[in-house]
C-alpha positions in Angstrom: -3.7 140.8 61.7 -1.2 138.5 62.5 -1.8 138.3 65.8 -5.8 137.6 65.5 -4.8 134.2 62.4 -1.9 133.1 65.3 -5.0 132.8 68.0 -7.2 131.2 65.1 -5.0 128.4 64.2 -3.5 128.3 68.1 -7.6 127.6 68.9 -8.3 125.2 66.2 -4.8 123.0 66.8 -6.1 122.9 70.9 -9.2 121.6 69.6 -8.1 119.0 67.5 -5.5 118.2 70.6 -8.8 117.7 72.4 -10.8 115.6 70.3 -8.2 113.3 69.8 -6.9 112.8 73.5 -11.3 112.3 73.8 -11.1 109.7 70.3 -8.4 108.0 71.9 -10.1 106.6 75.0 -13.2 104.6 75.8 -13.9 102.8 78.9 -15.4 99.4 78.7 -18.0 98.1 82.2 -18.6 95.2 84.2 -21.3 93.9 82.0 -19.5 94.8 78.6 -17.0 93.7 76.1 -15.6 95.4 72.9 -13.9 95.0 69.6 -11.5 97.3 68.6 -11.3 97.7 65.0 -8.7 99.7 62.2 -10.9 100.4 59.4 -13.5 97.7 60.1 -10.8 95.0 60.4 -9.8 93.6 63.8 -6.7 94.9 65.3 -4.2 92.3 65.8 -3.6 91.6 69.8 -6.3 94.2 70.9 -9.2 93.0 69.2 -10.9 91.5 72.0 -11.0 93.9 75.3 -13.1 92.0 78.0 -11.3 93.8 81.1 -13.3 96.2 82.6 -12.1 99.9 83.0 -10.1 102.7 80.8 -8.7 101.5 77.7 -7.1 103.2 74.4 -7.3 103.6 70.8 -5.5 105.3 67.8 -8.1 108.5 67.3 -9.9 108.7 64.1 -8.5 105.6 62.9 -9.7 102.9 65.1 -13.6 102.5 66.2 -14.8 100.2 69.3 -17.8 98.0 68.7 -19.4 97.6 73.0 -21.3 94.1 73.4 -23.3 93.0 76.1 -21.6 90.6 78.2 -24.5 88.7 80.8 -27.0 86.4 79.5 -29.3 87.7 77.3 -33.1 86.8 76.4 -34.7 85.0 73.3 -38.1 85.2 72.8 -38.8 83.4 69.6 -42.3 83.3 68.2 -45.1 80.6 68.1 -44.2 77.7 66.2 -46.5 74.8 64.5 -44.8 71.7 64.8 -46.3 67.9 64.1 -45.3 65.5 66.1 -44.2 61.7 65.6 -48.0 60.6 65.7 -49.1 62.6 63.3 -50.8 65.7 65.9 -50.4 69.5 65.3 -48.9 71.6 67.8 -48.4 75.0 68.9 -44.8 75.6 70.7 -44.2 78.5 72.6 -40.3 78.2 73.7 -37.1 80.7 74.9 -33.6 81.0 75.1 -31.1 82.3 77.1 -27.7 82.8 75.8 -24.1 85.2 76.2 -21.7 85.7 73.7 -18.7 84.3 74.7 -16.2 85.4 71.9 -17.2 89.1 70.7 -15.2 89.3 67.6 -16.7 86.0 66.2 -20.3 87.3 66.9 -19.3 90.8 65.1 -18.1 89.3 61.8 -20.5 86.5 62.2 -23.6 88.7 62.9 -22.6 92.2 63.1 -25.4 93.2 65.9 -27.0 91.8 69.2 -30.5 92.2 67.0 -28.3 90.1 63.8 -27.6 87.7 66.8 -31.0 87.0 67.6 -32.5 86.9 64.4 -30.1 84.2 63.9 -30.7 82.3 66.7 -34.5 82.3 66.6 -34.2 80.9 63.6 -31.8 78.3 64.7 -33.9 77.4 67.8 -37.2 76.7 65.7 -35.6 74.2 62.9 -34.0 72.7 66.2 -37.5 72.1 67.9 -39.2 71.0 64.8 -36.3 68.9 64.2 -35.9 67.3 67.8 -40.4 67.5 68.2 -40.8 65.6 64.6 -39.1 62.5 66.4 -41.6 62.6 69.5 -44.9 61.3 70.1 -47.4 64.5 72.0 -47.5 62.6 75.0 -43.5 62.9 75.2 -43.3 66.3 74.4 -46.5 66.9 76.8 -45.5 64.9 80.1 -43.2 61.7 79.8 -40.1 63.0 78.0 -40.1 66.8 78.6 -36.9 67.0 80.6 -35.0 65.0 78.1 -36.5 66.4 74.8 -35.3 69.9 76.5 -31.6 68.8 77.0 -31.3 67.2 73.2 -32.7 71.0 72.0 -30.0 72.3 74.3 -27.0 70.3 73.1 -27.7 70.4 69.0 -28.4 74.4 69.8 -25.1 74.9 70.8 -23.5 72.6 68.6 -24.8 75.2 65.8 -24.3 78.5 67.4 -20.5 78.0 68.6 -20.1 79.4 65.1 -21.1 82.9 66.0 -19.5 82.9 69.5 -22.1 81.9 71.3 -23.3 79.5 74.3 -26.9 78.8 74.9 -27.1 78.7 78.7 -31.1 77.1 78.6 -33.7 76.7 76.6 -37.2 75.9 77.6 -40.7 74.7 76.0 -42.8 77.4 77.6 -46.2 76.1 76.4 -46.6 73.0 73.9 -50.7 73.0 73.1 -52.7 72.1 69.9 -53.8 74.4 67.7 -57.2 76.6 68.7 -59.5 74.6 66.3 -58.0 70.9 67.4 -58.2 72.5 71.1 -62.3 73.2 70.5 -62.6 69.6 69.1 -60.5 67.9 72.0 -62.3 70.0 75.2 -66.1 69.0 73.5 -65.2 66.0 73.4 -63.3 65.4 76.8 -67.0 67.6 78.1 -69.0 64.9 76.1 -67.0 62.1 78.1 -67.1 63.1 81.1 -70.8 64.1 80.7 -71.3 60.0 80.2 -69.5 59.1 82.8 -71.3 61.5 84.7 -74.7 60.3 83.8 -73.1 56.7 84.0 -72.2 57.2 87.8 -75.7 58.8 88.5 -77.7 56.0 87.1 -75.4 53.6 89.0 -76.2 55.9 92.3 -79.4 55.8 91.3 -79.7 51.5 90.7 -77.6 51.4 94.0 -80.0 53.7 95.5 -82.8 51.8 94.5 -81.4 48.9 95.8 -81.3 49.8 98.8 -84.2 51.4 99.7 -86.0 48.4 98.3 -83.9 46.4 101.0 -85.0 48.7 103.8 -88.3 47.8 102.6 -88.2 44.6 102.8 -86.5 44.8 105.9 -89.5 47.1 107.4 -91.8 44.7 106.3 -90.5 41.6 107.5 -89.6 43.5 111.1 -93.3 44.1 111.0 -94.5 41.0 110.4 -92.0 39.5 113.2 -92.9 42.1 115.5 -96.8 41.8 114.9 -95.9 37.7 114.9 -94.8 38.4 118.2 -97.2 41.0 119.7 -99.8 38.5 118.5 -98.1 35.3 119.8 -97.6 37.1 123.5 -100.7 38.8 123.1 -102.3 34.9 122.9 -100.5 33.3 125.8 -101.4 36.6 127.8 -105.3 35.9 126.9 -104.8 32.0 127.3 -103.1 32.5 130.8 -106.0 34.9 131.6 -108.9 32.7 130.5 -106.9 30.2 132.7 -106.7 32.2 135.8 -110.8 33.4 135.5 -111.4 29.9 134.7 -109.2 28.8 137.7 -111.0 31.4 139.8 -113.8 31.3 139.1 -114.5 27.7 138.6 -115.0 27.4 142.3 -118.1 29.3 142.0 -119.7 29.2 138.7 -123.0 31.2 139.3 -120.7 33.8 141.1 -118.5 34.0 137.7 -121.9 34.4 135.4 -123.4 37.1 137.9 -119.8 38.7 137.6 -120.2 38.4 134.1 -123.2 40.0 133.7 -122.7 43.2 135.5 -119.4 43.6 133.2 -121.7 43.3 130.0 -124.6 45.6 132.0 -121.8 48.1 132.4 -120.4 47.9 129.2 -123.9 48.0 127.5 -126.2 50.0 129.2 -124.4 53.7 129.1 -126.2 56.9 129.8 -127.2 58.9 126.6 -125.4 56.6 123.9 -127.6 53.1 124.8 -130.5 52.2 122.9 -131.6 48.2 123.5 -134.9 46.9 122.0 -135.4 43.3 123.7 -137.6 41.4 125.0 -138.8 41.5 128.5 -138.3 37.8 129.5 -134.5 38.2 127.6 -132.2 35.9 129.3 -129.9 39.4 129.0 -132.0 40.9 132.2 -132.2 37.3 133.8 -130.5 38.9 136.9 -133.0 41.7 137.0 -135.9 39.5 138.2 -133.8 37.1 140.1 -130.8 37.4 142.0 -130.0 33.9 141.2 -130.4 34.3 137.6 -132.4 31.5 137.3 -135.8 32.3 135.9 -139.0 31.2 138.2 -140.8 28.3 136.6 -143.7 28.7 134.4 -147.3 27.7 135.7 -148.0 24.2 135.1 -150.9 24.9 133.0 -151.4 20.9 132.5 -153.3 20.6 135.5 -157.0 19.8 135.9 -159.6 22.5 136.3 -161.9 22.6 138.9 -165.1 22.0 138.0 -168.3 24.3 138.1 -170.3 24.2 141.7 -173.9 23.4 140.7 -175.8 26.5 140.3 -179.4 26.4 143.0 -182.3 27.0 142.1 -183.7 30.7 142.6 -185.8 29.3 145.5 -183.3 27.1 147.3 -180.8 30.3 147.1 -183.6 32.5 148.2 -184.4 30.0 151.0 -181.2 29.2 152.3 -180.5 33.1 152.4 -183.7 32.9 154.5 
C-alpha cells in the first residue's frame, strides 16, 4: 500500500518537474519580439526580449506576450473627405507600419488587432485633416507626392505613443463619389460630343472649301485649255486657208474643180444620199462641162427668117413637070 501512494506521488512530483522545466522556456524567432510579464506587470530588465532564440521565465508565474516584428499592413476603409474647394471625395488609402517598442504597444493597445483599430482611425482624421486643406486638383495630380509625406510625418508624430513607426502611407485611389462621378463622365461625354461635332462641321466647311476650289480650278483649266485648243485650232485653219489659197491661187479653175469633187464625194454617198435639185444647178456645173463653165444660152433675140412664098398649085405642079 505504501509502496503503490510512494509511486503516485513519485509520478505526480516528475510531472510537475516537467511542466515547469516546459513553463519555464519559450523561444522567440527572427521575425518576433516578446514581453515578459509577472502577473500582467512588466518585469523589470527582462521586459523587452527582441533577441532571437531560447530564452527563460519563472513557470506559472510569469507569461510572454510574442509580437510580430516586420512591417505590417493597414488597410483602412473608404473614406469621404471634402476638399478645400468645396468637392466630395472618396479616398481609398494604406499603411505600412512595425512596432518598434513592444511593451509600449502592449499597454498602449494590448493586441496587433487593438493596434490597428487604432491606427485606422488615426490615419483617416489625418487624411481628412491634411485633404480639408487641399484643392482636388492637388490631391488628384499637382501635389500628390507632397500631400502623401505631410500624412506621413503628422502619422507618426501621433503613433510614437503606442510604439509605433509608420514606414509609408499611400492614397491608393482618390475619386468622387458614384453619383458626382455619373454627373462629371455625362458631361465630359456631352463635351466632347461638341467638340466632336464642332471638328466635323469644320472638316466639313474645310471640305467644302476645297472642293469648291478644285472646281473652280477645273473650270478655269477648261476654259484655258479650250482658249487654247481654239486659239491653235484658228491659226492651224488660218495657216491652212493660206497655204490652199497660196496653192491654189496659181490656178483658180483647177482649185474650184478640186473643190467640187471634195463636195461630190462628201455629198453624193451610196445608200445614205438623197438630193432633189435642179438639172441646170450650178452644183453639177462640172457634169456637163469639164470647164465648169456653162455653154451659153441661144440668142433668142435674133430675127426669124421669113416665110418662102407658097406657089400656086399649078406653078408647083408645073415646075414638078
Amino acid at each position: 500500500m505504501r509502496n503503490s501512494f510512494a509511486a503516485v506521488v513519485a509520478l505526480a512530483v516528475l510531472v510537475v518537474a516537467l511542466l515547469a522545466v516546459d513553463g519555464s522556456m519559450f523561444t522567440v524567432s527572427q521575425t518576433e519580439q516578446a514581453v515578459v510579464l509577472r502577473f500582467g506587470d512588466p518585469v523589470p530588465g527582462r521586459e523587452r526580449v527582441t533577441d532571437p532564440g531560447l530564452h527563460f521565465k519563472i513557470p506559472f508565474v510569469e507569461s510572454v506576450v510574442i509580437l510580430d516584428k516586420r512591417i505590417l499592413d493597414l488597410e483602412t476603409p473608404q473614406a469621404e473627405v471634402l476638399a478645400h474647394d468645396n468637392q466630395r471625395l472618396i479616398v481609398d488609402a494604406f499603411m505600412r507600419y512595425r512596432i518598434v517598442d513592444p511593451l509600449k504597444f502592449y499597454q498602449t493597445v494590448r493586441t496587433i488587432d487593438g493596434g490597428a483599430s487604432q491606427l485606422g482611425l488615426v490615419l483617416n482624421s489625418t487624411i481628412r485633416r491634411i485633404l480639408g486643406d487641399a484643392s482636388m486638383t492637388d490631391i488628384v495630380r499637382d501635389k500628390r507626392e507632397e500631400l502623401m509625406t505631410q500624412i506621413l510625418a503628422q502619422v507618426n508624430a501621433e503613433t510614437d505613443r503606442i510604439g509605433v513607426t509608420v514606414v509609408d502611407t499611400r492614397i491608393r485611389r482618390a475619386d468622387f463619389p458614384k453619383e458626382i462621378s455619373d454627373g462629371v463622365f455625362r458631361r465630359m461625354q456631352s463635351e466632347r460630343q461638341r467638340e466632336a461635332a464642332e471638328y466635323r462641321a469644320q472638316g466639313s466647311e474645310q471640305a467644302q472649301t476645297i472642293k469648291a476650289k478644285a472646281d473652280r480650278d477645273v473650270t478655269v483649266l477648261l476654259a484655258e485649255a479650250q482658249q487654247t485648243a481654239d486659239t491653235t485650232r484658228g491659226q492651224g485653219d488660218a495657216e491652212r486657208n493660206q497655204v490652199f489659197n497660196e496653192a491654189f491661187g496659181q490656178d483658180p479653175d483647177f482649185f474650184a474643180f478640186y473643190r467640187s469633187m471634195q463636195a461630190y464625194e462628201a455629198g453624193l454617198k451610196s445608200d445614205d444620199t438623197r438630193l432633189i435639185l435642179a438639172p441646170n444647178s450650178d452644183f453639177f456645173r462640172f457634169f456637163g462641162e469639164p470647164s465648169g463653165v456653162p455653154a451659153p444660152a441661144p440668142d433668142t433675140t435674133a430675127q426669124p427668117s421669113r416665110p418662102q412664098p407658097q406657089a400656086k398649085v399649078g406653078e408647083t405642079a408645073a415646075r414638078t413637070d
